[in-house]
SEFIZA-3560 file (N, C-alpha, C; in Angstrom, 3 decimals):
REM SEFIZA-3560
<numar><xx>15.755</xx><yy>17.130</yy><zz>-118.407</zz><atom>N</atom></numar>
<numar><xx>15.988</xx><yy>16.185</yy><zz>-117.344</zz><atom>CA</atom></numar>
<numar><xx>15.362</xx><yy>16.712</yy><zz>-116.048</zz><atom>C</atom></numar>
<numar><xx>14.934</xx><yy>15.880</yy><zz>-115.512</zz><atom>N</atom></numar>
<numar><xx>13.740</xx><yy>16.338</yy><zz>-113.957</zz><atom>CA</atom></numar>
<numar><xx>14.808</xx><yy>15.931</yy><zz>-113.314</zz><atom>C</atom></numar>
<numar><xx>15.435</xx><yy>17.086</yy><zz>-112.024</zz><atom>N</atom></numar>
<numar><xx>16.293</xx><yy>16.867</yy><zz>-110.716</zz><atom>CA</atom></numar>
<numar><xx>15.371</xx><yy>15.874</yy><zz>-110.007</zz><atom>C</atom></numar>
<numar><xx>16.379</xx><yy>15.271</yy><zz>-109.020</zz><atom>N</atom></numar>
<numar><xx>15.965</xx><yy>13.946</yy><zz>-108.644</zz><atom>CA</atom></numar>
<numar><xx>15.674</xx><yy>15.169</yy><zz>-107.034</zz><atom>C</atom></numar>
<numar><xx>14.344</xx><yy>14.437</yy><zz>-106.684</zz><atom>N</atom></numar>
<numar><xx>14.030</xx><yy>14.718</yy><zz>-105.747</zz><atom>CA</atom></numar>
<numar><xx>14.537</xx><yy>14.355</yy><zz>-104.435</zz><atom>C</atom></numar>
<numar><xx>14.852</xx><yy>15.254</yy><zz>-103.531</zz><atom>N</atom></numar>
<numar><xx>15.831</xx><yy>14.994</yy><zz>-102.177</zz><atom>CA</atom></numar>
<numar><xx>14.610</xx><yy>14.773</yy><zz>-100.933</zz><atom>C</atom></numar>
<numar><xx>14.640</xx><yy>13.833</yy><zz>-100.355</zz><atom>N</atom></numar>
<numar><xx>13.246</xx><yy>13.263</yy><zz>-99.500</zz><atom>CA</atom></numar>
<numar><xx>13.651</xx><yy>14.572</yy><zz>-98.525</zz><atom>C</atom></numar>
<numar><xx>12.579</xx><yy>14.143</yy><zz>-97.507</zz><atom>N</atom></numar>
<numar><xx>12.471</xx><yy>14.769</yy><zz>-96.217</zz><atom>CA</atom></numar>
<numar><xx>13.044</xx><yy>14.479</yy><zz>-95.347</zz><atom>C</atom></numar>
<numar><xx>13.079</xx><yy>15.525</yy><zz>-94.719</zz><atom>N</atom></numar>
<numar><xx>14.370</xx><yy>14.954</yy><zz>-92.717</zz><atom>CA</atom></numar>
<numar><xx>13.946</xx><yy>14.337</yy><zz>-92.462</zz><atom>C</atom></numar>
<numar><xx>12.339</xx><yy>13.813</yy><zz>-92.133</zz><atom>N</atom></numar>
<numar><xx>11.764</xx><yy>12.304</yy><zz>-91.173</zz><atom>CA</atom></numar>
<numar><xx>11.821</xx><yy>11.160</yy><zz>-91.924</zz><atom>C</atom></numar>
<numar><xx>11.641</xx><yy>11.808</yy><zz>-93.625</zz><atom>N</atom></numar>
<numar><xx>11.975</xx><yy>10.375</yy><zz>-94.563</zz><atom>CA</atom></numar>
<numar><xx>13.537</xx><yy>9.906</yy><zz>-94.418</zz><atom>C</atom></numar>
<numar><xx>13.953</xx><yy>10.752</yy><zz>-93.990</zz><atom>N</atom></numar>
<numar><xx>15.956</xx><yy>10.421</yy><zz>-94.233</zz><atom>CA</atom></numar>
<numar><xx>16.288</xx><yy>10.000</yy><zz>-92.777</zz><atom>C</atom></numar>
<numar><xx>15.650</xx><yy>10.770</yy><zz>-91.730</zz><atom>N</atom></numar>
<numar><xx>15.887</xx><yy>10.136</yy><zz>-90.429</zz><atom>CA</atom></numar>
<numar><xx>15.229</xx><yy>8.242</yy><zz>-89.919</zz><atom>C</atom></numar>
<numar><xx>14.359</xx><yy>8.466</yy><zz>-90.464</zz><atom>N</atom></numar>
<numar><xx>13.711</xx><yy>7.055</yy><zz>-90.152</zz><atom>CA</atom></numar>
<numar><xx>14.499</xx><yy>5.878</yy><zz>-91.120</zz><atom>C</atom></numar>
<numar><xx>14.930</xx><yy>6.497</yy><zz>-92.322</zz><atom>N</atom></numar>
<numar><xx>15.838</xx><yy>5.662</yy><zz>-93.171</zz><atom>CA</atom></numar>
<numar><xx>16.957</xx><yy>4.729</yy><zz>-92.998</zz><atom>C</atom></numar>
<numar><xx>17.470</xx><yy>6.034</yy><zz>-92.009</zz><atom>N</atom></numar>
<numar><xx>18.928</xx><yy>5.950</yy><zz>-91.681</zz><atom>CA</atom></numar>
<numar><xx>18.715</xx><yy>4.469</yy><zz>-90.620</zz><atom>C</atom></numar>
<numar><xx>17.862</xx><yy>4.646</yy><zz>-89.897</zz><atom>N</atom></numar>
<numar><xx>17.760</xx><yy>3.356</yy><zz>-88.752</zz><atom>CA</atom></numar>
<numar><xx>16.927</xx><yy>1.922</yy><zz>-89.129</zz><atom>C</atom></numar>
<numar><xx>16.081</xx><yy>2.125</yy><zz>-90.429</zz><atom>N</atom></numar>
<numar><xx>15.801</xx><yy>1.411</yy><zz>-90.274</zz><atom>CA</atom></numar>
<numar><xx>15.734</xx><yy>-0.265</yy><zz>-90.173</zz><atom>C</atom></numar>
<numar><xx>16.937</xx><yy>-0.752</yy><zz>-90.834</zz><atom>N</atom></numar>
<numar><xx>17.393</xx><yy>-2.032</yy><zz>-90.989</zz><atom>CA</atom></numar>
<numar><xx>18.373</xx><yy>-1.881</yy><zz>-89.854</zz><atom>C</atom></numar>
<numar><xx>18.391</xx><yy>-0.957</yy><zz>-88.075</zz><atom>N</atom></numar>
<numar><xx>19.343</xx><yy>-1.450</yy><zz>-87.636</zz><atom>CA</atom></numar>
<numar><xx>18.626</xx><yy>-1.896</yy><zz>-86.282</zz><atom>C</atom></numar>
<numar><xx>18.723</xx><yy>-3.486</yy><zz>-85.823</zz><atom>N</atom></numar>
<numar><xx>17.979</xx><yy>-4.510</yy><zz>-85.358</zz><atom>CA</atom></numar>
<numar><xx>18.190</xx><yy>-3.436</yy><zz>-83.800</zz><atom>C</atom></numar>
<numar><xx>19.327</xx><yy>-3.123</yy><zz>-83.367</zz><atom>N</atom></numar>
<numar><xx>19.016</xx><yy>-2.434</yy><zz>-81.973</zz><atom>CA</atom></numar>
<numar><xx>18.695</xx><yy>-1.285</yy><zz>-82.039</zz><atom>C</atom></numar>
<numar><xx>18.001</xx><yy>-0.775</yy><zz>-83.157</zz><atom>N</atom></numar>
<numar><xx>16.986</xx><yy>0.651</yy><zz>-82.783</zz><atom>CA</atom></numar>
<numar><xx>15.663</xx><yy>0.350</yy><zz>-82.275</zz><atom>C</atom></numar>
<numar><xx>14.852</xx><yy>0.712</yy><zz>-81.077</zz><atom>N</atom></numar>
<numar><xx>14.101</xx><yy>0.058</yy><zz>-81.149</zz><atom>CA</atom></numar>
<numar><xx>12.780</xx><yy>0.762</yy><zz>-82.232</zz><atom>C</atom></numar>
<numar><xx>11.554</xx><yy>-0.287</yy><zz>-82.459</zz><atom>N</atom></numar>
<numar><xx>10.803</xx><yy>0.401</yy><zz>-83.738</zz><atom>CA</atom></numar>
<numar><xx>9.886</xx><yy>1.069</yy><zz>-83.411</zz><atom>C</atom></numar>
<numar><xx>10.083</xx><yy>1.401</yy><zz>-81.675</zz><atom>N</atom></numar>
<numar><xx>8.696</xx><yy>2.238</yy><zz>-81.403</zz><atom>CA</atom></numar>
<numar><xx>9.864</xx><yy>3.895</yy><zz>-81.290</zz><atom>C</atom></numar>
<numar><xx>10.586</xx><yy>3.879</yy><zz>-81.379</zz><atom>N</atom></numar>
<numar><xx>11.271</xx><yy>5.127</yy><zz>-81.217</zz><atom>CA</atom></numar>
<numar><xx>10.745</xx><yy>6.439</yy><zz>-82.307</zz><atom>C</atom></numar>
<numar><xx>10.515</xx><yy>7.635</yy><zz>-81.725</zz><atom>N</atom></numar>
<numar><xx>9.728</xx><yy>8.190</yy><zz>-82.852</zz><atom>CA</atom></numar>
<numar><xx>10.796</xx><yy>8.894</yy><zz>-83.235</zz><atom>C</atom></numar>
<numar><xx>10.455</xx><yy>10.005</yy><zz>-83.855</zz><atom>N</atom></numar>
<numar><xx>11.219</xx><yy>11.354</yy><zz>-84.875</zz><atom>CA</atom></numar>
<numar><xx>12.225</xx><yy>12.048</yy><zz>-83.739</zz><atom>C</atom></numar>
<numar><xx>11.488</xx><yy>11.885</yy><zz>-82.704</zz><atom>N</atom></numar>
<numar><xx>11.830</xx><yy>13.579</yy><zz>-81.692</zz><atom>CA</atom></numar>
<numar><xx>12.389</xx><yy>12.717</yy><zz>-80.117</zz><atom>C</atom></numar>
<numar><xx>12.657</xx><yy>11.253</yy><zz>-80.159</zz><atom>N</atom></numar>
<numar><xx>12.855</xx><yy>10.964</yy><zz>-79.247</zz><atom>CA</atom></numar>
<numar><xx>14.352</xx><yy>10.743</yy><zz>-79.037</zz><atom>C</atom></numar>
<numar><xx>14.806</xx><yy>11.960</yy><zz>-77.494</zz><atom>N</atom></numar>
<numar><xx>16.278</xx><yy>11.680</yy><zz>-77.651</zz><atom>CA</atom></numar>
<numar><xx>16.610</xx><yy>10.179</yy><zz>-77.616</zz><atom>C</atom></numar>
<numar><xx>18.097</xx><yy>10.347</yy><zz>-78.811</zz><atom>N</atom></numar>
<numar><xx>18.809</xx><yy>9.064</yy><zz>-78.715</zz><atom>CA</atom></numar>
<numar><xx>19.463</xx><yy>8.409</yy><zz>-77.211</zz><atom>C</atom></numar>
<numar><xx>19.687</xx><yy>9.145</yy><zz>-76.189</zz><atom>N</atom></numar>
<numar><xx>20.181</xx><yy>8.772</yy><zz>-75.015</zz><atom>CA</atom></numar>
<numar><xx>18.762</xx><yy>8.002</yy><zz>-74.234</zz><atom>C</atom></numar>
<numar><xx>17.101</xx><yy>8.924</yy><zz>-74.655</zz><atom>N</atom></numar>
<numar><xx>16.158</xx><yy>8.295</yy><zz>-73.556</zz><atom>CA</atom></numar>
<numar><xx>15.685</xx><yy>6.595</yy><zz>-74.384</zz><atom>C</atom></numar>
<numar><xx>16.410</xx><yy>6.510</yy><zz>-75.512</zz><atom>N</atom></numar>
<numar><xx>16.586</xx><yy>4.975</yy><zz>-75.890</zz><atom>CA</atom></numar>
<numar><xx>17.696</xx><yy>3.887</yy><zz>-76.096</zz><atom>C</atom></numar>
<numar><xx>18.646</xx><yy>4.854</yy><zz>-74.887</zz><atom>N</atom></numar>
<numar><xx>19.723</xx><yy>4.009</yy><zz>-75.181</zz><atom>CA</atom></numar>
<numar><xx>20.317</xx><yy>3.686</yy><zz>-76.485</zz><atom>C</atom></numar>
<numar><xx>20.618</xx><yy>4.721</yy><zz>-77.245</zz><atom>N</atom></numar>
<numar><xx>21.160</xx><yy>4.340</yy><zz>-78.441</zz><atom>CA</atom></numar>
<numar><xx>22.683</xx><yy>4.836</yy><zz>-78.246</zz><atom>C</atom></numar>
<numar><xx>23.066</xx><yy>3.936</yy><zz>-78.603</zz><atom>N</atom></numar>
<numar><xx>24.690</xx><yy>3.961</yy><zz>-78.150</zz><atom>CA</atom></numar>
<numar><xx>25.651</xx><yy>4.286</yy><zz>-79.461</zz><atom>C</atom></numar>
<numar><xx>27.144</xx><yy>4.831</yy><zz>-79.274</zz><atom>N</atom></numar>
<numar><xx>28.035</xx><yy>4.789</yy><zz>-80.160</zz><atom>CA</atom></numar>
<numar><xx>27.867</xx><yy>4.348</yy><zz>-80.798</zz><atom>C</atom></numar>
<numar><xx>27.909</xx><yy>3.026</yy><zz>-81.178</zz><atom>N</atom></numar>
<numar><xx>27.935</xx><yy>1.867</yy><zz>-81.972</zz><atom>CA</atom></numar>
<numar><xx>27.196</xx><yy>1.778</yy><zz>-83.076</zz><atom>C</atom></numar>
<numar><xx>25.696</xx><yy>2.444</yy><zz>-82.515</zz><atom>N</atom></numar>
<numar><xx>24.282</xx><yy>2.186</yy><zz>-83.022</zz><atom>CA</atom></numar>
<numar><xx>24.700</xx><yy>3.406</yy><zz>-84.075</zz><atom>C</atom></numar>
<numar><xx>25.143</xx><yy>4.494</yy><zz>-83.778</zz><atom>N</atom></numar>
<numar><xx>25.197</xx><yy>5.530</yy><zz>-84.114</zz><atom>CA</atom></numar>
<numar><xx>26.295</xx><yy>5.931</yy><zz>-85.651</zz><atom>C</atom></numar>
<numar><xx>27.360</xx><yy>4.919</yy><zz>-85.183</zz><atom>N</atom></numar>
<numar><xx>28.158</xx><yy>5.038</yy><zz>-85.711</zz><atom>CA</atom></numar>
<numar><xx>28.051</xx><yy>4.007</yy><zz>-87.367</zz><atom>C</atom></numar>
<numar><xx>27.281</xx><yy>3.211</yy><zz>-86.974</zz><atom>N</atom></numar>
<numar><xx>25.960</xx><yy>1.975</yy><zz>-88.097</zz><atom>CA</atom></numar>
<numar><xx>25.424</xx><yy>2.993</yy><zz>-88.929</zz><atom>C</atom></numar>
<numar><xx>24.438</xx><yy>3.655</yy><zz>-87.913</zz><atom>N</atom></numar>
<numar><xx>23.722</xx><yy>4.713</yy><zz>-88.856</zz><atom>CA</atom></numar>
<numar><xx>24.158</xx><yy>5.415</yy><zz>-90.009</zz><atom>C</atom></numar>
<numar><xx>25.534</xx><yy>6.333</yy><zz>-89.103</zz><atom>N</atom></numar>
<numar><xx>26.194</xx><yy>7.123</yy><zz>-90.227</zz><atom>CA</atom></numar>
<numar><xx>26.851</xx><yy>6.242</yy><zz>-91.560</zz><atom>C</atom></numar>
<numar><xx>27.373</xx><yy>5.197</yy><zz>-91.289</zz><atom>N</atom></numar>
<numar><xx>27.667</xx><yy>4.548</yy><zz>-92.035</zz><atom>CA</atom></numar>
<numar><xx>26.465</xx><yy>4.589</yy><zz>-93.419</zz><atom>C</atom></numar>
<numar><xx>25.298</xx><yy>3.909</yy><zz>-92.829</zz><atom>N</atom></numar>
<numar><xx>24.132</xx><yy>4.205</yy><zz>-93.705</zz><atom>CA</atom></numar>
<numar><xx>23.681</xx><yy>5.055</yy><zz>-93.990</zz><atom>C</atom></numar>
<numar><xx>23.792</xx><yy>6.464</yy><zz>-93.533</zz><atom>N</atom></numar>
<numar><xx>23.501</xx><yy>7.945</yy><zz>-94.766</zz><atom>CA</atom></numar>
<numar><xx>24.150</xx><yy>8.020</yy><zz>-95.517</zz><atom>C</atom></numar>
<numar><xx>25.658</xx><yy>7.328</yy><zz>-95.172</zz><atom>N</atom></numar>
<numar><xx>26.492</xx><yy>8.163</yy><zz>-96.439</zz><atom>CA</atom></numar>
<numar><xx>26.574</xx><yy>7.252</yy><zz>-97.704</zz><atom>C</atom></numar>
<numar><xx>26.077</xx><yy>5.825</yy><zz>-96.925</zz><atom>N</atom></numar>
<numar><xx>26.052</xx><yy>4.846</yy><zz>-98.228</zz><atom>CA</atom></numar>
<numar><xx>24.489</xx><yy>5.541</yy><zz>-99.105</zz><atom>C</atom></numar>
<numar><xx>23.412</xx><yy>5.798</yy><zz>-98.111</zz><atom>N</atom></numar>
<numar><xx>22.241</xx><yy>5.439</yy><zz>-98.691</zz><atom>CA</atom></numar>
<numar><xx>22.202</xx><yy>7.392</yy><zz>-99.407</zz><atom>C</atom></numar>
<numar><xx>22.704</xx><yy>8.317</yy><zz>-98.724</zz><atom>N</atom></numar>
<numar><xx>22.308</xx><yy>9.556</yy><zz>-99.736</zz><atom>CA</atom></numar>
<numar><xx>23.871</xx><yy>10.159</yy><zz>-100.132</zz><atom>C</atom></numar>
<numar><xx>24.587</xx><yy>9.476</yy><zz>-100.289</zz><atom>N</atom></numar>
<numar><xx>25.879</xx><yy>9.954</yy><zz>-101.009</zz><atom>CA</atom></numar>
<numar><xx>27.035</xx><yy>11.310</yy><zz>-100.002</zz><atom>C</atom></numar>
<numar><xx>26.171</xx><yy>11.581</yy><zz>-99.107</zz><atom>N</atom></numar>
<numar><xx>27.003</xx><yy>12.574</yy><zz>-98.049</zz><atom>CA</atom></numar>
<numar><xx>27.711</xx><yy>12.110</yy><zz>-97.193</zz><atom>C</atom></numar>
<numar><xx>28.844</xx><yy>12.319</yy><zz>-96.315</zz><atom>N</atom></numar>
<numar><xx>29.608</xx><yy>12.291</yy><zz>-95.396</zz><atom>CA</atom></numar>
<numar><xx>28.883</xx><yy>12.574</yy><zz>-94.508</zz><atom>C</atom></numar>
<numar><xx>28.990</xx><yy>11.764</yy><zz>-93.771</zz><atom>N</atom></numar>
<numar><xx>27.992</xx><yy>11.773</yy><zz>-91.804</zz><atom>CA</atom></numar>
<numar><xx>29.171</xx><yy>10.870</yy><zz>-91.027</zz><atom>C</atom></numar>
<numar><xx>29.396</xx><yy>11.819</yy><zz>-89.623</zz><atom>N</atom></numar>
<numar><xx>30.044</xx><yy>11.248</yy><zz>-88.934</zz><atom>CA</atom></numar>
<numar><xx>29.287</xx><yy>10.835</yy><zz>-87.841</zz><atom>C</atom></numar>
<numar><xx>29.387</xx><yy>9.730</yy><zz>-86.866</zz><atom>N</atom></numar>
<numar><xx>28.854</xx><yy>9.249</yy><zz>-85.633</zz><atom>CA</atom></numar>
<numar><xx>29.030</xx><yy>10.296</yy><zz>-84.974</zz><atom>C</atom></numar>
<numar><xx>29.575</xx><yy>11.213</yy><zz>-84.511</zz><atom>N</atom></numar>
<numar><xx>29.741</xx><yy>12.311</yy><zz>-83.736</zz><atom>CA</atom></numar>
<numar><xx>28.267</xx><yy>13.443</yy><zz>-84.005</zz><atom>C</atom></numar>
<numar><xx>28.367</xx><yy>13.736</yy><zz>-85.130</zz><atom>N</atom></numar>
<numar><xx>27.146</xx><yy>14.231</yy><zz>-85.361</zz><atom>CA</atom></numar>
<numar><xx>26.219</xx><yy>13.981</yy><zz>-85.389</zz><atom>C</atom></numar>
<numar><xx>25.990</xx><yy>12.780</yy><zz>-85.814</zz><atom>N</atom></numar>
<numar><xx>24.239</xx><yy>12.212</yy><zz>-85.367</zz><atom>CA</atom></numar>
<numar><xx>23.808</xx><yy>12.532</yy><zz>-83.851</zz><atom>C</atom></numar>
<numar><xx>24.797</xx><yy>11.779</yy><zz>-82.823</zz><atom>N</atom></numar>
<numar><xx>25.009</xx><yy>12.114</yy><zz>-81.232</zz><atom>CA</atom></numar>
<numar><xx>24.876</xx><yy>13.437</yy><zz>-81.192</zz><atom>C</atom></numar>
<numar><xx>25.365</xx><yy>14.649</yy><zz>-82.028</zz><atom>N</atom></numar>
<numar><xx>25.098</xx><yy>15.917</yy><zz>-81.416</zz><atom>CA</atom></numar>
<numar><xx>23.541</xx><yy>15.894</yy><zz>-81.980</zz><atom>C</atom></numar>
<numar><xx>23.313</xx><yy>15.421</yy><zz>-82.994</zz><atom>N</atom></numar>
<numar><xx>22.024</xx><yy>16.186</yy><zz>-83.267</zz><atom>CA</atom></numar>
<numar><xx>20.739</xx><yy>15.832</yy><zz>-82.694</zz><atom>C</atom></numar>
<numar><xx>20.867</xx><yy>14.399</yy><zz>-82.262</zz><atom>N</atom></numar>
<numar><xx>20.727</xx><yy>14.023</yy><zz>-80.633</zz><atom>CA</atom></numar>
<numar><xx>19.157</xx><yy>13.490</yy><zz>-81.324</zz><atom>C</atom></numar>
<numar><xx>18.372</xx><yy>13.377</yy><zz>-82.277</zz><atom>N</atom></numar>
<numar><xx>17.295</xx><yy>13.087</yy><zz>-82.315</zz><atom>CA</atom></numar>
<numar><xx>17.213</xx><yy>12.281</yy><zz>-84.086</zz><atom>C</atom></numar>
<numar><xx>16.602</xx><yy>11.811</yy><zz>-83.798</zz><atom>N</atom></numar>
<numar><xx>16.157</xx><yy>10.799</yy><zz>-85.679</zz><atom>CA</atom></numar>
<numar><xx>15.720</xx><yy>11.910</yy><zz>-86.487</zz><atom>C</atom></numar>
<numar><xx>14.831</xx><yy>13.254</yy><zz>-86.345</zz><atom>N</atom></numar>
<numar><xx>14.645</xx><yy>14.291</yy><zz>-87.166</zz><atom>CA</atom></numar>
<numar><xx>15.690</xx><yy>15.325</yy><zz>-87.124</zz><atom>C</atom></numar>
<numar><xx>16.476</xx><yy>15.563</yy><zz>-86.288</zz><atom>N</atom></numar>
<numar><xx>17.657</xx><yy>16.320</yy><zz>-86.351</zz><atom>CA</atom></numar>
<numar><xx>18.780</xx><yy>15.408</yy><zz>-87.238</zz><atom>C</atom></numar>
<numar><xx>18.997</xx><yy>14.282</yy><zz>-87.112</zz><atom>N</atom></numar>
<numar><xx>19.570</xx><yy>13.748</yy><zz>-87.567</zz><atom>CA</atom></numar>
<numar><xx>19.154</xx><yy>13.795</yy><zz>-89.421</zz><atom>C</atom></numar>
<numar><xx>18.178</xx><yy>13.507</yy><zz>-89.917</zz><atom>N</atom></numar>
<numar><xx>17.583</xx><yy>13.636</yy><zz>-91.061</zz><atom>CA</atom></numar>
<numar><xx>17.291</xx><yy>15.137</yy><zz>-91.285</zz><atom>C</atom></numar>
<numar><xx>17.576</xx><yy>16.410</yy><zz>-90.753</zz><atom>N</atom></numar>
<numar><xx>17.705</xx><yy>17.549</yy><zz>-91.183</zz><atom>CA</atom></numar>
<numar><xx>19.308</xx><yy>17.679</yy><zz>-91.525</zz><atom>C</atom></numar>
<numar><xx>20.001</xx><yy>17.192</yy><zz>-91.169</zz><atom>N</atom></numar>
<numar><xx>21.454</xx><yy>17.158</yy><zz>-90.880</zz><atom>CA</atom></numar>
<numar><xx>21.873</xx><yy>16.687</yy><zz>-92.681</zz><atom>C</atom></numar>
<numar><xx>21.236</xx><yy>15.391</yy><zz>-92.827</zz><atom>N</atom></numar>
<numar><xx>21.476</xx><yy>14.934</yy><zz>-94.037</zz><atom>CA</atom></numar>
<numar><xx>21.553</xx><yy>15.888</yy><zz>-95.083</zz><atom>C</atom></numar>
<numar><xx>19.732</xx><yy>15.724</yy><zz>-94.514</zz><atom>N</atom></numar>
<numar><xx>18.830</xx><yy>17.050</yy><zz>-95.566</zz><atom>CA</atom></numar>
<numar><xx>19.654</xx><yy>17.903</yy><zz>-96.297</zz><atom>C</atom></numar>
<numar><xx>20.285</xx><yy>18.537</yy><zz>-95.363</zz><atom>N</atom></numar>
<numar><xx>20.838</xx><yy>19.705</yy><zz>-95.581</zz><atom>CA</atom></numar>
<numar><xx>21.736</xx><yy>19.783</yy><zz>-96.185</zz><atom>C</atom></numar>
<numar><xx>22.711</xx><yy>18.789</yy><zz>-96.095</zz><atom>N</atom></numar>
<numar><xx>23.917</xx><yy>17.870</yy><zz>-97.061</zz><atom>CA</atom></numar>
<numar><xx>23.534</xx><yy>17.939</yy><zz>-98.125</zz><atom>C</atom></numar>
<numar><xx>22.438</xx><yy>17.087</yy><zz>-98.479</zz><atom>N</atom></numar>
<numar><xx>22.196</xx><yy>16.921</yy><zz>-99.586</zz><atom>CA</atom></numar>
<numar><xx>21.611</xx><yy>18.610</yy><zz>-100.719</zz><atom>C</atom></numar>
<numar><xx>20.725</xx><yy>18.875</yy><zz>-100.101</zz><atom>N</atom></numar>
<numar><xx>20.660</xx><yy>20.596</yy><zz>-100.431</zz><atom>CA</atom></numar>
<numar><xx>21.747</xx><yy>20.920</yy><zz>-100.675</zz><atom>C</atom></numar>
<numar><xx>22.418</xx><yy>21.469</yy><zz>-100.383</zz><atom>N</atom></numar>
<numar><xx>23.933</xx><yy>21.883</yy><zz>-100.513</zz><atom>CA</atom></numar>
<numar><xx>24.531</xx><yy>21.500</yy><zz>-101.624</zz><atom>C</atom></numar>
<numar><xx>24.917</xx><yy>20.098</yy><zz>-101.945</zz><atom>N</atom></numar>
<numar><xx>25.784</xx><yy>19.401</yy><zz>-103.018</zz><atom>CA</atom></numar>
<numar><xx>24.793</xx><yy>19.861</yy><zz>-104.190</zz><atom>C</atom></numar>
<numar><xx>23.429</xx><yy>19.769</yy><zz>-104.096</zz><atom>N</atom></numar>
<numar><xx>22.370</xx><yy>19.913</yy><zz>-105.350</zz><atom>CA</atom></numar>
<numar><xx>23.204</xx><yy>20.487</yy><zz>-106.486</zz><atom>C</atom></numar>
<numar><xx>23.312</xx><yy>20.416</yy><zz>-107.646</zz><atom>N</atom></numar>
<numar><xx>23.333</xx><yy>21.179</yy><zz>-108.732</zz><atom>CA</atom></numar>
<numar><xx>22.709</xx><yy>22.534</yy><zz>-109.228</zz><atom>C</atom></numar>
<numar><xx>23.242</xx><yy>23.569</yy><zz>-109.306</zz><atom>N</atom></numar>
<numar><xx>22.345</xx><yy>24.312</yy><zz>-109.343</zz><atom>CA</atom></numar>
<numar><xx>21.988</xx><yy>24.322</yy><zz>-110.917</zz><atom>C</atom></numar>
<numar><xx>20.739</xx><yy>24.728</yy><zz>-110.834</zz><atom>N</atom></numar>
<numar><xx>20.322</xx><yy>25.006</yy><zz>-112.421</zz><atom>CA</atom></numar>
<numar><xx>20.665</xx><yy>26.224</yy><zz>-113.138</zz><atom>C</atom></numar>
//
């Protein structure tokens, strides 16, 4: 059986936002969430959608600390690393 491959922080960060209508779509990897106005709310959407879309626990609190769409998708990342199975 081939382990299922765990994407990348910018593949998992850009993921996390992308079906949410007030992110805006020019926002890149590295741009703080505050210099786009991304609010609680937005944030709290998101997490909702890592934990549906890669099976980990993400809280709105942490996305806000990790303060960026690639911090945020290292955050996952790393979740997911972790739970892996080892061989």
């Amino acid at each position: 059986m081939t382990p299922t491959t765990i994407p990348d922080a910018a593949t998992i960060g850009a993921r996390i936002v992308r079906d949410i209508p007030e992110v805006p779509r020019t926002l890149s990897l590295d741009e703080p969430f505050d210099h786009a106005d991304i609010d609680s709310l937005v944030l709290a959407e998101a997490a909702v959608v890592a934990t549906r879309e890669y099976g980990v626990l993400v809280h709105d609190w942490e996305l806000r600390t990790a303060g960026t769409l690639r911090r945020a998708g290292e955050l996952v990342h790393a979740r997911l690393v972790a739970e892996r199975p080892q061989a």
